[in-house]
HTML snippet that shows the backbone in 3Dmol.js (N, CA, C, O; Angstrom):
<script src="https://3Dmol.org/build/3Dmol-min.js"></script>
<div id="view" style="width:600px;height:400px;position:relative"></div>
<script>
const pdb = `
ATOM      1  N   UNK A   1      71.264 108.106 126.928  1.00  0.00           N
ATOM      2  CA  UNK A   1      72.474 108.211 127.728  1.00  0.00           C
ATOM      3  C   UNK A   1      72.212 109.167 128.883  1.00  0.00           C
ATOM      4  O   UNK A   1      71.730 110.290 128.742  1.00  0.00           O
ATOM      5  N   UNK A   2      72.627 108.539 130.206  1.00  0.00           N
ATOM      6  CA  UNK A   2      72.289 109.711 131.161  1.00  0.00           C
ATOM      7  C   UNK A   2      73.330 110.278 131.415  1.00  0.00           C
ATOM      8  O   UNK A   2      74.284 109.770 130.825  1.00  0.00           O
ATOM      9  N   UNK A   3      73.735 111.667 132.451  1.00  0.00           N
ATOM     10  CA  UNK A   3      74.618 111.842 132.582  1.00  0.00           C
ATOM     11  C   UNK A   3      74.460 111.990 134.367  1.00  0.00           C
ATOM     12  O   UNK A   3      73.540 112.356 135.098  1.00  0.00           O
ATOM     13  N   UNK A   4      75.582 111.598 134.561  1.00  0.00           N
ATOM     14  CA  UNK A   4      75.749 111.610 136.380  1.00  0.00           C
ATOM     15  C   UNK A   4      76.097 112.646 136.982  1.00  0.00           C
ATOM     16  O   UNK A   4      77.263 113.032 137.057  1.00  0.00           O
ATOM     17  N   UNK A   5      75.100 113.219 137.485  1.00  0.00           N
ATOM     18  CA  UNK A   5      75.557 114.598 138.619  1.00  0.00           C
ATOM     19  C   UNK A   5      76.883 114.233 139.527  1.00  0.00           C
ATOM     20  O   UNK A   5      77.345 113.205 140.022  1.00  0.00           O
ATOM     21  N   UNK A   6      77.290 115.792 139.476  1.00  0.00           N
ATOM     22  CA  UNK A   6      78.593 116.174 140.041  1.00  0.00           C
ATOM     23  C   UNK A   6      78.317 116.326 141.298  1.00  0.00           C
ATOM     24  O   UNK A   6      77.413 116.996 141.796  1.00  0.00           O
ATOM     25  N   UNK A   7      79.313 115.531 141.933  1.00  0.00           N
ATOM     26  CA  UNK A   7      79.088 115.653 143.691  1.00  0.00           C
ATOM     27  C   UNK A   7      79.012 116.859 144.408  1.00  0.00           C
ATOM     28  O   UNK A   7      80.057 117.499 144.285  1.00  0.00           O
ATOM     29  N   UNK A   8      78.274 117.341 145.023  1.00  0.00           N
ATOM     30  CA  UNK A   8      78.124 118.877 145.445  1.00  0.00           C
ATOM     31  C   UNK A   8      79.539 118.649 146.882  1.00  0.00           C
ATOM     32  O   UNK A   8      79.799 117.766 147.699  1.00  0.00           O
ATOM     33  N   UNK A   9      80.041 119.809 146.573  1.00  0.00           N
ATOM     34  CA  UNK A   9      80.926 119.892 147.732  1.00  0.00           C
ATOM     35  C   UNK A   9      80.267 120.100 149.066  1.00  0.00           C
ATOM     36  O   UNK A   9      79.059 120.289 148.923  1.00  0.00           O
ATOM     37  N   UNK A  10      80.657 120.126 150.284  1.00  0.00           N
ATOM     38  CA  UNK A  10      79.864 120.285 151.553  1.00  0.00           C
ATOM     39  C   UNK A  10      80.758 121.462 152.182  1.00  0.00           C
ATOM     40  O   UNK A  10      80.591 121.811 153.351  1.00  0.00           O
ATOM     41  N   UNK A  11      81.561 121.959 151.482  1.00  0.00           N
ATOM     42  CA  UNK A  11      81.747 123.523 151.651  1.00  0.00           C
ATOM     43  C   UNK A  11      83.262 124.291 150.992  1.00  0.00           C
ATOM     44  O   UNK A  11      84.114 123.470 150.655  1.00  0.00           O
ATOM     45  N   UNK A  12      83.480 125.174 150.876  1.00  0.00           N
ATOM     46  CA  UNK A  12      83.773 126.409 150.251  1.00  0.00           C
ATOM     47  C   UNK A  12      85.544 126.212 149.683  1.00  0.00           C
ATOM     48  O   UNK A  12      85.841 125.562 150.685  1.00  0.00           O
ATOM     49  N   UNK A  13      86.230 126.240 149.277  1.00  0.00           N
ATOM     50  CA  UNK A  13      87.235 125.298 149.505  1.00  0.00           C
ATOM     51  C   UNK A  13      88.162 127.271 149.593  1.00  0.00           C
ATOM     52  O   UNK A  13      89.373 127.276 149.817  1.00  0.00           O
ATOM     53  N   UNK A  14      87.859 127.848 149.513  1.00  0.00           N
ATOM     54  CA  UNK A  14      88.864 129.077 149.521  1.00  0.00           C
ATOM     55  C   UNK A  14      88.377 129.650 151.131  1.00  0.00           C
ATOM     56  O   UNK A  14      89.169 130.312 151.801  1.00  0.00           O
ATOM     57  N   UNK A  15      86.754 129.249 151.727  1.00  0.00           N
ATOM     58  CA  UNK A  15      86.951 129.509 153.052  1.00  0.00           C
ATOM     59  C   UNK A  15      88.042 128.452 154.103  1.00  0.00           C
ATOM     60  O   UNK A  15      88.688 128.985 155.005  1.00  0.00           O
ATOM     61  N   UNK A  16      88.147 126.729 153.810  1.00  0.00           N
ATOM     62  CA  UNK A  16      88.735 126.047 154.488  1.00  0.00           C
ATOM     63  C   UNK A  16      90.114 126.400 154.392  1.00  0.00           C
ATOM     64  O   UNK A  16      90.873 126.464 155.360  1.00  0.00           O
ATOM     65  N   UNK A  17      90.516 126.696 152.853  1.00  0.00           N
ATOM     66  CA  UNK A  17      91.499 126.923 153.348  1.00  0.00           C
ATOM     67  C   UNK A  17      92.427 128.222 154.371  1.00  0.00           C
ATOM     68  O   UNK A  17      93.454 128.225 155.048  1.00  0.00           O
ATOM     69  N   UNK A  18      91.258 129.326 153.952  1.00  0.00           N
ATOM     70  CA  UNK A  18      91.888 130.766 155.109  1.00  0.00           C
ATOM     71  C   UNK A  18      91.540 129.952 156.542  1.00  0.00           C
ATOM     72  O   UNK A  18      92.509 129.831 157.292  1.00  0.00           O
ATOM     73  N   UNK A  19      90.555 129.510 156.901  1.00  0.00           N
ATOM     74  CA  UNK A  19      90.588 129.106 158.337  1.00  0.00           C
ATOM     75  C   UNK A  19      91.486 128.025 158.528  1.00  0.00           C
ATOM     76  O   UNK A  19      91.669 127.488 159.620  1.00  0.00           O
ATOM     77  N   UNK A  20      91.930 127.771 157.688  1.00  0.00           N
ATOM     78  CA  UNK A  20      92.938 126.254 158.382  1.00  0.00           C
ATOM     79  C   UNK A  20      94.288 127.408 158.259  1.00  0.00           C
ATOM     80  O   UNK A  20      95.008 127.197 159.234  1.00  0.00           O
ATOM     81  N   UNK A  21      94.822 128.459 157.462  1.00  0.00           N
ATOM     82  CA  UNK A  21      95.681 129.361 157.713  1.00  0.00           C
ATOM     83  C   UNK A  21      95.632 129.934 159.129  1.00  0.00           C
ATOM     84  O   UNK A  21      96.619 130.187 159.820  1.00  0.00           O
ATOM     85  N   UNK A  22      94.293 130.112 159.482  1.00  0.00           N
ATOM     86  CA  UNK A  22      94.204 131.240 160.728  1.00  0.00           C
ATOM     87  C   UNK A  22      94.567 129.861 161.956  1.00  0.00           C
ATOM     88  O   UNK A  22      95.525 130.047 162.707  1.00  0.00           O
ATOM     89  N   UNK A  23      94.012 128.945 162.045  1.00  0.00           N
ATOM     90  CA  UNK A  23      94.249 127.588 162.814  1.00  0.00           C
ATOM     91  C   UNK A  23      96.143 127.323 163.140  1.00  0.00           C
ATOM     92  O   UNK A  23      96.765 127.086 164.175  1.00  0.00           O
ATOM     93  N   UNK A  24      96.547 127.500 161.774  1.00  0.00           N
ATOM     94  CA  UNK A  24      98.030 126.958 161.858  1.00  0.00           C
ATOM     95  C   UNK A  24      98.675 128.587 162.560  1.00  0.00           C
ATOM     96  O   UNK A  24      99.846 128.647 162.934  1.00  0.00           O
ATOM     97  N   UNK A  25      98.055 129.398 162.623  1.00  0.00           N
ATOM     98  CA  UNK A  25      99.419 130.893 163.358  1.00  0.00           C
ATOM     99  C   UNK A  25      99.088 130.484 164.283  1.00  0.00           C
ATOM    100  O   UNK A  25     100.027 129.962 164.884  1.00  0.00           O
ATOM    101  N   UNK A  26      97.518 130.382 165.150  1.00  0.00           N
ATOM    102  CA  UNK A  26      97.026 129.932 166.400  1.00  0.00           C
ATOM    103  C   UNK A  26      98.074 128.823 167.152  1.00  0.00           C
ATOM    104  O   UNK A  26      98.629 128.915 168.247  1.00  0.00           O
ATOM    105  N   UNK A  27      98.123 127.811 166.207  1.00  0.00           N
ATOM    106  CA  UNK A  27      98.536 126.642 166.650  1.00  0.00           C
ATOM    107  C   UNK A  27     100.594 126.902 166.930  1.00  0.00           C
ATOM    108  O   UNK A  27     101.423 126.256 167.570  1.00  0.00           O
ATOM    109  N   UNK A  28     100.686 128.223 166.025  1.00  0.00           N
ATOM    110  CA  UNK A  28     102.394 127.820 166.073  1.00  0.00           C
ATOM    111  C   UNK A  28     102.956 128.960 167.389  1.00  0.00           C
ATOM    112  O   UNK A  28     104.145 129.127 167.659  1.00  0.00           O
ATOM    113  N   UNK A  29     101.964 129.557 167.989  1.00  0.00           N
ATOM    114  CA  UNK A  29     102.008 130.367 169.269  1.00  0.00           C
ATOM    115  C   UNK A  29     101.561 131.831 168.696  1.00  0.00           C
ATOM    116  O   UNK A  29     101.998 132.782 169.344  1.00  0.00           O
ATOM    117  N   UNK A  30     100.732 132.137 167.542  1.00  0.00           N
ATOM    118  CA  UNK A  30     100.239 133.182 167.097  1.00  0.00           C
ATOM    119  C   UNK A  30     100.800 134.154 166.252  1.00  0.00           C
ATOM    120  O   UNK A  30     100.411 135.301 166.031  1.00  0.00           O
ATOM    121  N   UNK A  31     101.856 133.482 165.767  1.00  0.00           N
ATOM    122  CA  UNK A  31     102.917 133.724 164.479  1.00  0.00           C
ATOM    123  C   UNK A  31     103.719 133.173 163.432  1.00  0.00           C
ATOM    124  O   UNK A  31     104.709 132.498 163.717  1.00  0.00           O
ATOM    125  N   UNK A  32     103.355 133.417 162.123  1.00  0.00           N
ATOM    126  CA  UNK A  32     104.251 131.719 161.651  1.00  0.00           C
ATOM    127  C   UNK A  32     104.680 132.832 160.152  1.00  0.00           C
ATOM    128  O   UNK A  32     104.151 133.923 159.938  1.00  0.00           O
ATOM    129  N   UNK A  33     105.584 132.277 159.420  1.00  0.00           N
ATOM    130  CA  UNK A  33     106.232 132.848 158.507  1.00  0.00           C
ATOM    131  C   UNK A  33     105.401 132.482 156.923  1.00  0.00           C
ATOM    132  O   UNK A  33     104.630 131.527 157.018  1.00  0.00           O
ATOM    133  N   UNK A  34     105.461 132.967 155.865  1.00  0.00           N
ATOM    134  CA  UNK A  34     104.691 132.671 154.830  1.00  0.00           C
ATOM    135  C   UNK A  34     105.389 130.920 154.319  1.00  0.00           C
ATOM    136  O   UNK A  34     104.791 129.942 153.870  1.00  0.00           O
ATOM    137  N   UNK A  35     106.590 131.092 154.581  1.00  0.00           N
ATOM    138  CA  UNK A  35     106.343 129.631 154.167  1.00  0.00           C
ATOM    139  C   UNK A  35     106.662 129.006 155.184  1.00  0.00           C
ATOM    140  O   UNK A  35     107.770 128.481 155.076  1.00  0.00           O
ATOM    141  N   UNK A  36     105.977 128.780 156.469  1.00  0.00           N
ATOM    142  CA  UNK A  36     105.852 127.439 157.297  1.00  0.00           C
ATOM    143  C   UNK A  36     104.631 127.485 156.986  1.00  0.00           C
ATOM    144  O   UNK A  36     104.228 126.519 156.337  1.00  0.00           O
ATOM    145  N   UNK A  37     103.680 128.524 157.302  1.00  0.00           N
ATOM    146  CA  UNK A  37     102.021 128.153 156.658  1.00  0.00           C
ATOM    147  C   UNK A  37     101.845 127.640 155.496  1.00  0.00           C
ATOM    148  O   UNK A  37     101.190 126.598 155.467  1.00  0.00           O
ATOM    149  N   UNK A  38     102.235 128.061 154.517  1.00  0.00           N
ATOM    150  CA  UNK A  38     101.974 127.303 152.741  1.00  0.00           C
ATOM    151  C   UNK A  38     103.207 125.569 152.930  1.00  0.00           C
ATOM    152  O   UNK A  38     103.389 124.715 152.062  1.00  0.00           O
ATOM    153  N   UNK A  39     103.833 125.617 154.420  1.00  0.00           N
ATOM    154  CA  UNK A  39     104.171 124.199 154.345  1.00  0.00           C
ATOM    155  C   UNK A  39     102.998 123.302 155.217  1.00  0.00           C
ATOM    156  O   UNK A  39     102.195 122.479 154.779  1.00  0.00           O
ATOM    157  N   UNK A  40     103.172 123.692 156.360  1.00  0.00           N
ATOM    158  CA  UNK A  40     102.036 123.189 157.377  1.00  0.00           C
ATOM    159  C   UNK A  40     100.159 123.160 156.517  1.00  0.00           C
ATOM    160  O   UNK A  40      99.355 122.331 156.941  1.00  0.00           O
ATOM    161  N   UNK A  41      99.878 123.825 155.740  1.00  0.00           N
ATOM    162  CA  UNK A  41      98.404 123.793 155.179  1.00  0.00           C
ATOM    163  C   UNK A  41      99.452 123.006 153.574  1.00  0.00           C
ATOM    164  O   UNK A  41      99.975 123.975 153.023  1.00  0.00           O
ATOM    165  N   UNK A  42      99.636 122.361 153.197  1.00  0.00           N
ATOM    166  CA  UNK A  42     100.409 121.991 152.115  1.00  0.00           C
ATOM    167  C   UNK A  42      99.478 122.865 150.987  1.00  0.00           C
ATOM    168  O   UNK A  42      98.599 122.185 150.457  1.00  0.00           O
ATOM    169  N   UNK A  43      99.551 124.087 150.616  1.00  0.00           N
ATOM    170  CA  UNK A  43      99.351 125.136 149.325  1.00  0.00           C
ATOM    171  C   UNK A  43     100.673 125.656 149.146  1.00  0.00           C
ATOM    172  O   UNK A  43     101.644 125.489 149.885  1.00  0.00           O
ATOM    173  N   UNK A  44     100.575 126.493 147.769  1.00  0.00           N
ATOM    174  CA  UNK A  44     101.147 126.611 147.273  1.00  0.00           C
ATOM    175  C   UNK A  44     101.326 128.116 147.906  1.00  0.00           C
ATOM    176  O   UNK A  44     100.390 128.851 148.220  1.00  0.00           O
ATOM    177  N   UNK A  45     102.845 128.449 148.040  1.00  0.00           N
ATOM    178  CA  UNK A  45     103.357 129.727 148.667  1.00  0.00           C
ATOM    179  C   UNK A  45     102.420 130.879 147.849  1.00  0.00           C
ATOM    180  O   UNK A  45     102.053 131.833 148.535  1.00  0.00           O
ATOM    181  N   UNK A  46     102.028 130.852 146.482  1.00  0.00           N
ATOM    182  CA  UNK A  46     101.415 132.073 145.926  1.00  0.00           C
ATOM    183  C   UNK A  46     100.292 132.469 145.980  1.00  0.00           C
ATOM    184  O   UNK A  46      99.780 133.535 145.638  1.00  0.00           O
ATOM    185  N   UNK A  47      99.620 130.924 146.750  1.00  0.00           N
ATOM    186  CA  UNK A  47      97.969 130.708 147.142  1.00  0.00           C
ATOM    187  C   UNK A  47      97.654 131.018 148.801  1.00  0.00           C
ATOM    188  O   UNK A  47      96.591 131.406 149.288  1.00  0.00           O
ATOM    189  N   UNK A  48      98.878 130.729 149.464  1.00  0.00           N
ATOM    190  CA  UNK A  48      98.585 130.971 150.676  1.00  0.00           C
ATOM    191  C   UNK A  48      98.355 132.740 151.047  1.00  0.00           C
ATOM    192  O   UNK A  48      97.517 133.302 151.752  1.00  0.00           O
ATOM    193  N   UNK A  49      99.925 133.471 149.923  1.00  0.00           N
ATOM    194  CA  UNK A  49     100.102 135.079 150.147  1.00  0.00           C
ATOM    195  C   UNK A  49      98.759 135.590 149.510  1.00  0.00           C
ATOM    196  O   UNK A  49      98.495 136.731 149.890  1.00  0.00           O
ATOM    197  N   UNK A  50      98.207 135.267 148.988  1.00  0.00           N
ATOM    198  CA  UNK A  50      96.768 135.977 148.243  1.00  0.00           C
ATOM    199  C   UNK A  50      95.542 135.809 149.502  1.00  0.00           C
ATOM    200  O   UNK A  50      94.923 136.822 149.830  1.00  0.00           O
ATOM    201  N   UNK A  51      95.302 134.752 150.036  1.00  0.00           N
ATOM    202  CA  UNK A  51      94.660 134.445 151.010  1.00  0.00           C
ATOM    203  C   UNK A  51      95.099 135.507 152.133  1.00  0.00           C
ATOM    204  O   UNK A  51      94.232 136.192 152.676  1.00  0.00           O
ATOM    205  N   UNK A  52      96.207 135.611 152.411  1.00  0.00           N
ATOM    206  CA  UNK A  52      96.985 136.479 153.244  1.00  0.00           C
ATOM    207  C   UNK A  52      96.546 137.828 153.618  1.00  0.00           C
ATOM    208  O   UNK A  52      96.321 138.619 154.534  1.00  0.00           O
ATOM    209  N   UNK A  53      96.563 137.570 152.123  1.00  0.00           N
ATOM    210  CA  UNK A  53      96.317 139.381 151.700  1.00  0.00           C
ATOM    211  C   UNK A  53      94.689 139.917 152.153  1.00  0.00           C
ATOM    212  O   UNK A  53      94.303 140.817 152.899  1.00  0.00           O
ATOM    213  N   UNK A  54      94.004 138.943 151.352  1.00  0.00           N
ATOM    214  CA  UNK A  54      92.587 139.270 151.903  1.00  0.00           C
ATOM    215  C   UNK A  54      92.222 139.505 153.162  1.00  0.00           C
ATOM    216  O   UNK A  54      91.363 140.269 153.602  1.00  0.00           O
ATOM    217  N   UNK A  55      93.301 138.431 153.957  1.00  0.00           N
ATOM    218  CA  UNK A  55      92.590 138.487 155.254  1.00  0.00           C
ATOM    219  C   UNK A  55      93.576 139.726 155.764  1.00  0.00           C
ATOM    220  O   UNK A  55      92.948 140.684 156.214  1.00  0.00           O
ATOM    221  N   UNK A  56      94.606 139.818 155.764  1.00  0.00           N
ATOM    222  CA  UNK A  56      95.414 141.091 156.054  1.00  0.00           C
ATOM    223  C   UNK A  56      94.138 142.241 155.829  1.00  0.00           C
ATOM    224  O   UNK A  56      93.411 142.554 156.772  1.00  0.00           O
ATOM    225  N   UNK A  57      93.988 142.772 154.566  1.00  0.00           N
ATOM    226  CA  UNK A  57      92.948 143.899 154.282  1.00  0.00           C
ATOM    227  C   UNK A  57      91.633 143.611 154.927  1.00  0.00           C
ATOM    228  O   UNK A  57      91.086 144.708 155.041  1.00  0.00           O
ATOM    229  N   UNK A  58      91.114 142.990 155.247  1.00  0.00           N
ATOM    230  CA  UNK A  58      90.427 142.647 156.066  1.00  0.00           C
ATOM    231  C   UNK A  58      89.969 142.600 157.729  1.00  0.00           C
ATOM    232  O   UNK A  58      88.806 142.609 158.133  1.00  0.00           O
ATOM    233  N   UNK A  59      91.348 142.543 158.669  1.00  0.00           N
ATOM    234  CA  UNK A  59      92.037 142.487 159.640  1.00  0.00           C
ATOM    235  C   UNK A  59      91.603 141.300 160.455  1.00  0.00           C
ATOM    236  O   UNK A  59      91.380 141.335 161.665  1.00  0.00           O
ATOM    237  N   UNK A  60      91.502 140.220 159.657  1.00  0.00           N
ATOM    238  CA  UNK A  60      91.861 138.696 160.141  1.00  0.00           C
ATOM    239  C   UNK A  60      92.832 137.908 160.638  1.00  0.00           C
ATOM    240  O   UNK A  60      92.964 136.928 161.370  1.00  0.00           O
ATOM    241  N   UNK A  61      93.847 139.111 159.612  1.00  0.00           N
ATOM    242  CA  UNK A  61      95.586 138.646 159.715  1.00  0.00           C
ATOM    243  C   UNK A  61      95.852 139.784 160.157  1.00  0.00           C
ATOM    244  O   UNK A  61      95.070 140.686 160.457  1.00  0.00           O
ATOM    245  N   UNK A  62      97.643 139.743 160.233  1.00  0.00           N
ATOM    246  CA  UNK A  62      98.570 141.144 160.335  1.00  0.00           C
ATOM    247  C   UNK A  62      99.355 140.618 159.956  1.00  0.00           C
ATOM    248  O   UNK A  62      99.474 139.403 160.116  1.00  0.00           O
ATOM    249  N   UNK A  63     100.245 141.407 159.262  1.00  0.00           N
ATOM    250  CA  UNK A  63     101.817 141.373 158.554  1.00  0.00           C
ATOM    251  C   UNK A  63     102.681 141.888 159.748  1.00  0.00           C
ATOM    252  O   UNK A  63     102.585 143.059 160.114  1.00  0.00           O
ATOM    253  N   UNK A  64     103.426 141.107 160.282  1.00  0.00           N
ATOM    254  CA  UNK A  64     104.039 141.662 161.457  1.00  0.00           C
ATOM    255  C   UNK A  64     105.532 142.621 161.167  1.00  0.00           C
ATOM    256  O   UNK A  64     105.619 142.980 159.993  1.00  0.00           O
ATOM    257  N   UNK A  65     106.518 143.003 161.935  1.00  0.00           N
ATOM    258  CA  UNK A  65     107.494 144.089 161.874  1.00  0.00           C
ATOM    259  C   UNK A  65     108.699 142.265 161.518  1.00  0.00           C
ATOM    260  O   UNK A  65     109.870 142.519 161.236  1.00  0.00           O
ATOM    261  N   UNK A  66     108.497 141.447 161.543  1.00  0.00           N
ATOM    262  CA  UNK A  66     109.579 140.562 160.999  1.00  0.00           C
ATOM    263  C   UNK A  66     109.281 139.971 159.579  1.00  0.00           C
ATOM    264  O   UNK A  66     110.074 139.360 158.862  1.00  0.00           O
ATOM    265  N   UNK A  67     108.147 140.239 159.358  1.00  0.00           N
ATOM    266  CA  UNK A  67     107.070 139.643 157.839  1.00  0.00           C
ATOM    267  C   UNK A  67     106.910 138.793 158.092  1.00  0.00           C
ATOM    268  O   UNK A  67     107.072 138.056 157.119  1.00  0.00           O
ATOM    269  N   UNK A  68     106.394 137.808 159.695  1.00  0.00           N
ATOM    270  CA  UNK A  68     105.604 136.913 159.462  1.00  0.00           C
ATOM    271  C   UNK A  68     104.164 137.670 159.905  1.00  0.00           C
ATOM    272  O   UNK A  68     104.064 138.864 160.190  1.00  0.00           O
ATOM    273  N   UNK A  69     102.968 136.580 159.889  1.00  0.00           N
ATOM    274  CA  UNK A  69     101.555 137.100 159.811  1.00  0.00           C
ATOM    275  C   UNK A  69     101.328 136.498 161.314  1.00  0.00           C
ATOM    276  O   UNK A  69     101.880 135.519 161.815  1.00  0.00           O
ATOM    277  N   UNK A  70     100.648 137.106 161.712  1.00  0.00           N
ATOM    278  CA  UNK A  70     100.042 136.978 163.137  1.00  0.00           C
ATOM    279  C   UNK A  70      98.281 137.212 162.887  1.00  0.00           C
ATOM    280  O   UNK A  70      97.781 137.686 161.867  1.00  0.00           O
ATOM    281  N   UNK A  71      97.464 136.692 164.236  1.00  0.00           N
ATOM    282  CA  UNK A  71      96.380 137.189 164.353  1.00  0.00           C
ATOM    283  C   UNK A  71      95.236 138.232 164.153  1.00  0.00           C
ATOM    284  O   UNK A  71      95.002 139.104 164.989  1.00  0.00           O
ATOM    285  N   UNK A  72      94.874 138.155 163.547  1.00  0.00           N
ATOM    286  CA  UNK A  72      94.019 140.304 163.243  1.00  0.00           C
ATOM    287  C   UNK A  72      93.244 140.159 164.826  1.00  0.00           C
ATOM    288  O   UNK A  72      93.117 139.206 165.596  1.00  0.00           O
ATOM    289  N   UNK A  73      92.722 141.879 164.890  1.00  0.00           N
ATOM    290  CA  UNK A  73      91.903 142.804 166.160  1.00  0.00           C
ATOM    291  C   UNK A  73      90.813 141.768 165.299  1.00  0.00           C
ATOM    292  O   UNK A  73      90.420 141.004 166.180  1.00  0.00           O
ATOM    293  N   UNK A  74      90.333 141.487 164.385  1.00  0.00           N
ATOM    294  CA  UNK A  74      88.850 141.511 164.248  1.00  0.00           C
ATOM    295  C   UNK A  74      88.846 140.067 164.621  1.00  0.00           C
ATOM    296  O   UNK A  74      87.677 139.725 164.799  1.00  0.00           O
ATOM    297  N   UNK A  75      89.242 139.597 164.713  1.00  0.00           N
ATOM    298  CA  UNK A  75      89.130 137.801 165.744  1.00  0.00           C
ATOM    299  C   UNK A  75      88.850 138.273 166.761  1.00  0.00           C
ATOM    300  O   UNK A  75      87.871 137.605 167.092  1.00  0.00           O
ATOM    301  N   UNK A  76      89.068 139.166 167.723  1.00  0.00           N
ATOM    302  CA  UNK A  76      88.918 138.945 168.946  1.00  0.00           C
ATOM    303  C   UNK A  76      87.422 139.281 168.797  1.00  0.00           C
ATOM    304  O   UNK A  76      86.864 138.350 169.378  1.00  0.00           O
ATOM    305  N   UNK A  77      86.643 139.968 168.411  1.00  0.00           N
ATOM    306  CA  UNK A  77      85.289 139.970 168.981  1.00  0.00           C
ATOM    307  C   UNK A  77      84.773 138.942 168.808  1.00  0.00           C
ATOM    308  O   UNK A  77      84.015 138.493 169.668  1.00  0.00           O
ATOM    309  N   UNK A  78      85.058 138.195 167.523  1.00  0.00           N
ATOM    310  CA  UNK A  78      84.541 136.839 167.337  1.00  0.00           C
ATOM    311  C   UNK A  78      84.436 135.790 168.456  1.00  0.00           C
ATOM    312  O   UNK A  78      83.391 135.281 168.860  1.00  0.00           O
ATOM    313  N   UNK A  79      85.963 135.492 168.990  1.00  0.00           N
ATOM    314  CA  UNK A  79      86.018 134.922 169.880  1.00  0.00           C
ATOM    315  C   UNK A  79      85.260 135.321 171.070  1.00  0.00           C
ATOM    316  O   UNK A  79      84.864 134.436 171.828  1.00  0.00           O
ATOM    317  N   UNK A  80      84.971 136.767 171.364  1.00  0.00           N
ATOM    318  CA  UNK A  80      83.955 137.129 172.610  1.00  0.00           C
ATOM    319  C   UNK A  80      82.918 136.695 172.371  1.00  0.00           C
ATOM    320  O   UNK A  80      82.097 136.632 173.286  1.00  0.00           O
ATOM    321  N   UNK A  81      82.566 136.222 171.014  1.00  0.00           N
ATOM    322  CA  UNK A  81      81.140 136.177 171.351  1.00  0.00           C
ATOM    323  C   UNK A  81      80.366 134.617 171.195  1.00  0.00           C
ATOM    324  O   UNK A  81      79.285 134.113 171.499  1.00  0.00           O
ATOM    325  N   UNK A  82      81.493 134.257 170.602  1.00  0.00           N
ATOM    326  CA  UNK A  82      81.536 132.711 170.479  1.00  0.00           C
ATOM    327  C   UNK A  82      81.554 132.201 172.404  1.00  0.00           C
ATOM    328  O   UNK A  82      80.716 131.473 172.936  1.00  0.00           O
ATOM    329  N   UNK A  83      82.793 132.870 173.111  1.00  0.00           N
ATOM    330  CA  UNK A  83      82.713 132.384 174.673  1.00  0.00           C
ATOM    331  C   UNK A  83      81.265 133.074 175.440  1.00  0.00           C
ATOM    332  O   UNK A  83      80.965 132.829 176.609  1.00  0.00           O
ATOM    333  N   UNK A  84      80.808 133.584 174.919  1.00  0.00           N
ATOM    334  CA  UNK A  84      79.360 134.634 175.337  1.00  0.00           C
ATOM    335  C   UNK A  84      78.761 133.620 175.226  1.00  0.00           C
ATOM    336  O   UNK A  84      78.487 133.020 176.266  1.00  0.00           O
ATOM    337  N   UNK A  85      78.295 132.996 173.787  1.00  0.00           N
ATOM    338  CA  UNK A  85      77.563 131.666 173.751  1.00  0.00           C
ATOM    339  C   UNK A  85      77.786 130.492 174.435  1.00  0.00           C
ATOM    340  O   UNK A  85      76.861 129.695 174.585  1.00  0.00           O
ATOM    341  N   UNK A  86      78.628 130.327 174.767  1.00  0.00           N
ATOM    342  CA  UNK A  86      79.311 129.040 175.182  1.00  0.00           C
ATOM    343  C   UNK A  86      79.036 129.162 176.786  1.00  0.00           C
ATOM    344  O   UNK A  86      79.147 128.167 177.501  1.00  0.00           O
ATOM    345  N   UNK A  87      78.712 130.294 177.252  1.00  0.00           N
ATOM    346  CA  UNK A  87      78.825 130.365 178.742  1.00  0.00           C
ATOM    347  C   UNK A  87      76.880 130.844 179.437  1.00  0.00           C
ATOM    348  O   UNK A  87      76.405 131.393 180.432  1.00  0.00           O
ATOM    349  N   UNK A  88      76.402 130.251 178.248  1.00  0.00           N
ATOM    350  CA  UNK A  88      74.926 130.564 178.331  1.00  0.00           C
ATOM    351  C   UNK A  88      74.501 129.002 178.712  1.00  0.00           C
ATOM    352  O   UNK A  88      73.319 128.712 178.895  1.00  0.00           O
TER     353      UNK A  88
END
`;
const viewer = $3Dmol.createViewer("view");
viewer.addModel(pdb, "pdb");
viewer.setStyle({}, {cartoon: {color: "spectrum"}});
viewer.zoomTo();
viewer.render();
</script>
């Protein structure tokens, strides 16, 4: 009896989903509330705030003064250096 290998994923499923979080504040003018993101990425409100969190402590995200999440400082270098490349 053989047994059939398990399809290898082609990537990370807890990174797609923080970047498709960081994609949807981008996309809603750089601020969105905990549950339009856990609606717009269809997760679950308790999966999106944990993700949140990481990237909050992290400074990917920010918890803003209304409690929705906005953009983190540490994107922006990213983005400098991503347009650095791009302009080579």
């Amino acid at each position: 009896m053989s047994v059939e290998p398990v399809p290898r994923r082609s990537s990370v499923q807890s990174v797609d989903r923080a970047l498709q979080i960081l994609e949807v504040i981008a996309s809603q003018g750089g601020s969105a509330t905990l549950s339009e993101l856990a609606t717009r990425t269809s997760l679950p409100a308790a999966t999106t705030h944990r993700l949140l969190k990481t990237m909050t402590a992290k400074g990917y995200a920010v918890q803003l003064r209304n409690r929705s999440y906005g953009l983190g400082e540490k994107l922006v270098p990213l983005g400098e250096a991503a347009a650095r490349r791009r302009g080579r």
